[in-house]
C-alpha positions in Angstrom: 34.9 -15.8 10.9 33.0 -12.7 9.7 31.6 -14.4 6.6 29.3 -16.8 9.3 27.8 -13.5 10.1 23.7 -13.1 8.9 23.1 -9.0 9.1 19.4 -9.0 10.6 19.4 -12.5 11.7 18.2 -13.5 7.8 17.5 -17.1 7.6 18.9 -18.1 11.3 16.7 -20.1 13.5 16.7 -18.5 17.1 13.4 -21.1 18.7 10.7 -23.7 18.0 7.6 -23.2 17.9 3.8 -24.6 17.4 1.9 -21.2 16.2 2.9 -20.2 13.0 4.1 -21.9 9.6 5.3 -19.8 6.6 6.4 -21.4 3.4 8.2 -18.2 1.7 8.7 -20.9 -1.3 5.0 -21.3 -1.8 3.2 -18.6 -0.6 1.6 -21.1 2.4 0.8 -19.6 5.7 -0.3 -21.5 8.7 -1.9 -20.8 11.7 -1.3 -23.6 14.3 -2.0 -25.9 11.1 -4.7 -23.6 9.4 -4.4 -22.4 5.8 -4.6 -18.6 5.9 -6.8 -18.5 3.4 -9.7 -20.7 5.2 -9.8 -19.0 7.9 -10.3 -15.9 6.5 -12.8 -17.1 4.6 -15.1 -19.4 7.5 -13.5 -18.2 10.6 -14.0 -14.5 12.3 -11.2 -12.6 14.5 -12.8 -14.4 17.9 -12.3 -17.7 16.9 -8.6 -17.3 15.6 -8.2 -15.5 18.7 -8.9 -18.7 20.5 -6.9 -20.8 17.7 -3.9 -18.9 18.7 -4.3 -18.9 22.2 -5.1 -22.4 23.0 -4.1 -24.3 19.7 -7.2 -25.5 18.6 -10.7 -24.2 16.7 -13.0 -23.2 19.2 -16.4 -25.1 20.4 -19.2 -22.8 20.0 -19.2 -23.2 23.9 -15.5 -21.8 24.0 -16.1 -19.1 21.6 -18.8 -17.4 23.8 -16.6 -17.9 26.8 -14.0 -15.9 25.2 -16.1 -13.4 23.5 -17.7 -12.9 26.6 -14.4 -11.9 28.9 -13.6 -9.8 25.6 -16.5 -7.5 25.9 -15.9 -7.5 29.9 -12.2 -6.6 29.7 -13.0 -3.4 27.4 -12.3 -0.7 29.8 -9.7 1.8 30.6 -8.9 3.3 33.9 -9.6 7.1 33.6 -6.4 7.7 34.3 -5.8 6.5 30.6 -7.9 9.2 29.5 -6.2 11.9 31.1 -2.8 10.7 29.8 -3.9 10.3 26.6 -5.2 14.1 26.5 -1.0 14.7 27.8 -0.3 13.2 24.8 -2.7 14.6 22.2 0.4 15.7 20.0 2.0 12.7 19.9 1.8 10.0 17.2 -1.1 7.6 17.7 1.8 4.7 17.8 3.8 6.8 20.4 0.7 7.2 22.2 -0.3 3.6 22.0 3.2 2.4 23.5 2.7 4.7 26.0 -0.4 3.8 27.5 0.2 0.0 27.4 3.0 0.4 29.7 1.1 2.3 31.8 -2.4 0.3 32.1 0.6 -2.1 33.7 0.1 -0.5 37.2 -3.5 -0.7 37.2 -3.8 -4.7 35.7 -5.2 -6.4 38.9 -2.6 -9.5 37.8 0.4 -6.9 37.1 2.2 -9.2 39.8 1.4 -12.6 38.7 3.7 -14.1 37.0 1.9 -17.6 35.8 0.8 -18.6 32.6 -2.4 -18.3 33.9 -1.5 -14.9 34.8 -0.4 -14.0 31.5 -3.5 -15.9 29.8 -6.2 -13.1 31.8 -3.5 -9.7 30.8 -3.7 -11.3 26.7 -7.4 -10.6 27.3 -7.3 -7.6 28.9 -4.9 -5.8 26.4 -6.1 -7.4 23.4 -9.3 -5.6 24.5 -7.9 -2.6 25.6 -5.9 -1.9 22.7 -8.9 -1.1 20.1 -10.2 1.1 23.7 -6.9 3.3 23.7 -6.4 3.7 19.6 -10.4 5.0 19.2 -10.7 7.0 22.3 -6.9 8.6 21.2 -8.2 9.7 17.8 -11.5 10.7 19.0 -9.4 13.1 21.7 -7.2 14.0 18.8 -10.4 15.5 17.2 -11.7 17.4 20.0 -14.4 14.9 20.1 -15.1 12.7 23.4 -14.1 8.9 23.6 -17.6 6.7 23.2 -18.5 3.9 25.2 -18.4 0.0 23.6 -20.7 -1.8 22.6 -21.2 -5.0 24.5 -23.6 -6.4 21.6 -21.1 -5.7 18.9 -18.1 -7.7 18.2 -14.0 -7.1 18.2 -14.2 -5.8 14.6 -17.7 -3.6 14.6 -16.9 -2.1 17.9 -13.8 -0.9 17.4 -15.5 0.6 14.3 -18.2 2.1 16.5 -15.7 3.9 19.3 -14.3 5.4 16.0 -17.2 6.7 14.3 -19.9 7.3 16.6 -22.4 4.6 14.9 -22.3 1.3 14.0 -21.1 0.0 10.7 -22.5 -2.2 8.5 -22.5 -5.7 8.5 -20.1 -5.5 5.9 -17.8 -3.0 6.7 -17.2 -4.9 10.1 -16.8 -8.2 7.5 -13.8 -6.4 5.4 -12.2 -5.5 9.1 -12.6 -8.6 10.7 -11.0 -10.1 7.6 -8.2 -7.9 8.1 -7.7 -8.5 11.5 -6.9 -12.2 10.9 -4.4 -11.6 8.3 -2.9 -9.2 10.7 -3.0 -11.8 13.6 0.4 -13.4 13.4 3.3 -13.9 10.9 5.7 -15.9 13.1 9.4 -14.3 14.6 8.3 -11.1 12.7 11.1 -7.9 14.0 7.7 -6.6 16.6 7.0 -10.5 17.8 10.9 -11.3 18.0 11.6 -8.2 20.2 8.3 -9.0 22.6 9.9 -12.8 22.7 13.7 -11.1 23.8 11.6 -8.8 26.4 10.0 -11.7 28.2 12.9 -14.2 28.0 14.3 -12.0 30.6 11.4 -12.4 33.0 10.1 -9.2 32.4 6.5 -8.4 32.2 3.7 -8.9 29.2 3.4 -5.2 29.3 6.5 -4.6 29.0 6.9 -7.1 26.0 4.1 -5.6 24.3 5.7 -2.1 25.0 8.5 -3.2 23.4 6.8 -4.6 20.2 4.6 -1.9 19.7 7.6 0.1 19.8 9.2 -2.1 17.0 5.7 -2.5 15.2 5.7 1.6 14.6 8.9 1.9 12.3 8.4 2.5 8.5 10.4 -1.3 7.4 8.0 -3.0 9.9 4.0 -2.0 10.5 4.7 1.7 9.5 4.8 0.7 5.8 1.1 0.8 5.0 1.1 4.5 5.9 4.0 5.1 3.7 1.7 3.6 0.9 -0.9 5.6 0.8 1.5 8.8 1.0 2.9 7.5 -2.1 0.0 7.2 -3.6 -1.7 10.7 -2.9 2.3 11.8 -4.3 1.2 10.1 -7.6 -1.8 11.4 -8.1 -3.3 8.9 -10.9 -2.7 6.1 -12.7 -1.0 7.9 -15.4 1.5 8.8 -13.3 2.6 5.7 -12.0 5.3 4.7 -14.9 7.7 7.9 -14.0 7.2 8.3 -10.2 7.9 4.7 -9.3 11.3 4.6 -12.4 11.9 7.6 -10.6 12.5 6.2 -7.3 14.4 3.3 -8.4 16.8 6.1 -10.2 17.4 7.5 -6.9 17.3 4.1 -5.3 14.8 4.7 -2.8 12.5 2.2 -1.5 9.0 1.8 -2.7 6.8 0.9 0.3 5.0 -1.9 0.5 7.0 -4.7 -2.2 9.2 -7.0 -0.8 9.2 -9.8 2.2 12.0 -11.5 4.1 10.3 -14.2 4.0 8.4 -14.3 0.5 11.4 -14.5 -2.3 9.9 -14.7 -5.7 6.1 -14.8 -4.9 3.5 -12.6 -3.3 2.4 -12.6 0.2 -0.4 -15.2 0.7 -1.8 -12.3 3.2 -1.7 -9.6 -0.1 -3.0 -11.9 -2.5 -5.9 -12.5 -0.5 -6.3 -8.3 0.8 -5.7 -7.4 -3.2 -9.4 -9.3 -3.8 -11.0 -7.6 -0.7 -9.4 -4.1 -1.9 -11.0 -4.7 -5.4 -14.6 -5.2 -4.1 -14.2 -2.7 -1.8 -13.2 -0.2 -4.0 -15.8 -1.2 -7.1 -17.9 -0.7 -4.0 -17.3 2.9 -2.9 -16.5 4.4 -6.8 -12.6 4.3 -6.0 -11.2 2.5 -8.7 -8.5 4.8 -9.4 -7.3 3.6 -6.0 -6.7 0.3 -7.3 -5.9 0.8 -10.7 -3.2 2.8 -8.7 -1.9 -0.4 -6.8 -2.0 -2.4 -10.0 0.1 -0.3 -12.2 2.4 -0.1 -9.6 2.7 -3.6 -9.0 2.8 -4.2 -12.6 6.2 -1.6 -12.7 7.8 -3.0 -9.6 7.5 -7.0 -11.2 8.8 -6.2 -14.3 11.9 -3.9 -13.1 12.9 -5.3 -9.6 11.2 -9.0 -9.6 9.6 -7.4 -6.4 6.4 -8.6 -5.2 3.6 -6.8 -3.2 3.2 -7.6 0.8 0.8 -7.0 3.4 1.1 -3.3 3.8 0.6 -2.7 -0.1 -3.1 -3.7 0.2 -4.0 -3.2 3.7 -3.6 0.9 4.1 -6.5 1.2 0.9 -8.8 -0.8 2.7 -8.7 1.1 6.1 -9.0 3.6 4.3 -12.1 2.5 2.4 -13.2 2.4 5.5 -13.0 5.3 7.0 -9.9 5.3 8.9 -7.4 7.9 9.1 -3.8 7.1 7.8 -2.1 7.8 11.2 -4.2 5.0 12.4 -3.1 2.2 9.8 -0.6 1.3 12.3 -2.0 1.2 15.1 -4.6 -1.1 14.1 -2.2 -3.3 13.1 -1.0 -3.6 16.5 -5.1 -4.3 17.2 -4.6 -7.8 15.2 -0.9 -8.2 16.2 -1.7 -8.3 20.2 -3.1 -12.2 19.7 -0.2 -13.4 18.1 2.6 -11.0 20.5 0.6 -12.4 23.7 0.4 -15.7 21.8 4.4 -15.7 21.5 5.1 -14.6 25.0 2.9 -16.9 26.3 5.1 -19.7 24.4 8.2 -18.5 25.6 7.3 -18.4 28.9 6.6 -22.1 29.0 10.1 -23.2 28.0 12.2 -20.1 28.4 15.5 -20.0 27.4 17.0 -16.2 27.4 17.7 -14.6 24.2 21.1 -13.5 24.2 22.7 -13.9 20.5 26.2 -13.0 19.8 27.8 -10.2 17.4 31.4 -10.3 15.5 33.7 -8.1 16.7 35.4 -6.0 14.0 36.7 -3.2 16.1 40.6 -2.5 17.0 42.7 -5.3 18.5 43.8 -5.2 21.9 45.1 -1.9 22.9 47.6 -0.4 25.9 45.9 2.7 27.8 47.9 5.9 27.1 47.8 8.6 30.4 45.5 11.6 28.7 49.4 13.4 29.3 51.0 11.3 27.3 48.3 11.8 24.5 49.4 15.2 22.6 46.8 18.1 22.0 
């Protein structure tokens, strides 16, 4: 019976559903029927936002709508603010999961349980989240948290309460690109544990809790972190050859290659970040950044068959643009809110509980022996 067993759930189908599509064969990801690659390059955050949300493009109409409740649902109680400064030594992840549960008793629907219900909180916290991750940092720093920016958008704002100013058109381009890669990647290990948290009836902030939670290990959204801590390790291209043979020596992992999912081919979502990392760093006179990434990639395809993901790309271009390392997570979870709400949403409307099963490999059946009768 044990060999029906699949450690980590690999390749088991658990639900249905209508928002996401991968085609690990291929390289092909879908959102609700949208190449990946088209809406990154016609669409902006907003309008996937929507896409994901509702199932279908926006109307211009629809788009200002939701825009509009975005910039209104970007505030924090102040309570927020003096919690955060409890937690100024935390992690910003540990921080971030800790806040989202809180805002939870001051959500004006924290009671209402209704799709509807759930539609206005995916707002809120998908608003909120950019809110809590600046103003953190900024407290972090010594420096005070700064107001949004009604006229700016998801992307530019969030770059704004980080910096102080607003950045350039294209510096909120290359993050607003990111952000839709980042949106959703179907029963990912953060989207799969917010799905298990709300198939109990809990509530949204509770599922988020719980995939921020899952989002902040190093196998999962912590990765692109790891990346660039390899990469300062290395030190220059030069280096590349020995420091990655030398981890496969030791058989250690090297962050940022590899997919569940994507088996012989790289991720649609890296292929597309690699071009974006390139410009980016022609752009700012960081090439040995990216001749970095390449020679690695090159080492890792020609001794493991290993192909880059996600993370590989995405930590160089926060970084290009201006954002700490601690925060590469964390603004992962900025794009991953609109697919978790997304998700939950879903699995509210034809709940089934999660409960899978595990195979039991312990002892047989065993008599109780008195603690007398047990010797010692």
């Amino acid at each position: 019976m044990g060999k029906f067993v699949h450690k980590g759930l690999e390749d088991v189908v658990v639900t249905t559903s209508k928002i996401c599509f991968i085609d690990g064969k291929r390289g092909k990801l879908l959102y609700r029927g949208y190449d990946i690659r088209d809406l990154v390059k016609y669409s902006t955050f907003e309008e996937v936002t929507f896409l994901l949300w509702f199932g279908e493009l926006p109307t211009r109409a629809e788009l200002e709508d939701l825009k509009r409740k975005l910039v209104e649902a970007r505030s924090l109680p102040p309570q927020a603010f003096d919690l955060m400064r409890e937690l100024i030594t935390s992690h910003p992840m540990s921080a971030l999961r800790t806040i989202v549960s809180f805002l939870q008793a001051y959500d004006e629907d924290a009671e209402d349980d209704s799709i509807e219900g759930a539609r206005r909180k995916a707002v809120r916290l998908t608003s909120q989240i950019p809110v809590i991750v600046s103003s953190f940092e900024r407290i972090r720093k010594g420096e005070e948290p700064i107001r949004p920016d009604p006229d700016l958008d998801h992307a530019a704002n969030f770059l704004y309460m980080l910096k102080g100013e607003p950045p350039s058109d294209e510096e909120a381009n290359y993050l607003d690109k990111a952000l839709i890669l980042h949106a959703d990647h179907e029963l990912n290990p953060s989207t799969f544990s917010a799905r298990v948290t709300i198939s109990t009836l809990s509530d949204i902030h509770s599922a988020i809790t719980s995939a921020i939670g899952t989002l902040k290990g190093p196998l999962h959204g912590g990765a692109n972190e790891q990346v660039i801590r390899m990469l300062r390790d290395i030190g220059s291209v030069d280096n590349v050859e020995d420091y990655i043979i030398g981890l496969l020596k030791k058989k250690e992992r090297v962050m940022g290659f590899g997919h569940r999912v994507y088996k012989g081919i790289m991720d649609p979502r890296a292929e597309i970040l690699r071009e974006y990392v390139k410009e980016i760093c022609e752009k700012t006179g960081n090439m040995g950044w990216f001749e970095m990434l390449e020679r690695i990639r090159e080492v890792m395809e020609r001794e493991k068959g290993l192909y880059p993901n996600l993370d590989f790309y995405s930590g160089i271009l926060f970084k290009s643009l201006g954002i700490p390392a601690e925060l590469f997570t964390p603004l992962f979870a900025i794009a991953r809110i609109v697919g978790w709400t997304s998700h939950v949403i879903e699995q509210l409307e034809n709940n089934k509980l999660i409960r899978p099963i595990g195979y039991y490999e312990g002892y047989p059946e065993r008599d109780f022996i008195p603690i007398d009768l047990r010797g010692g």
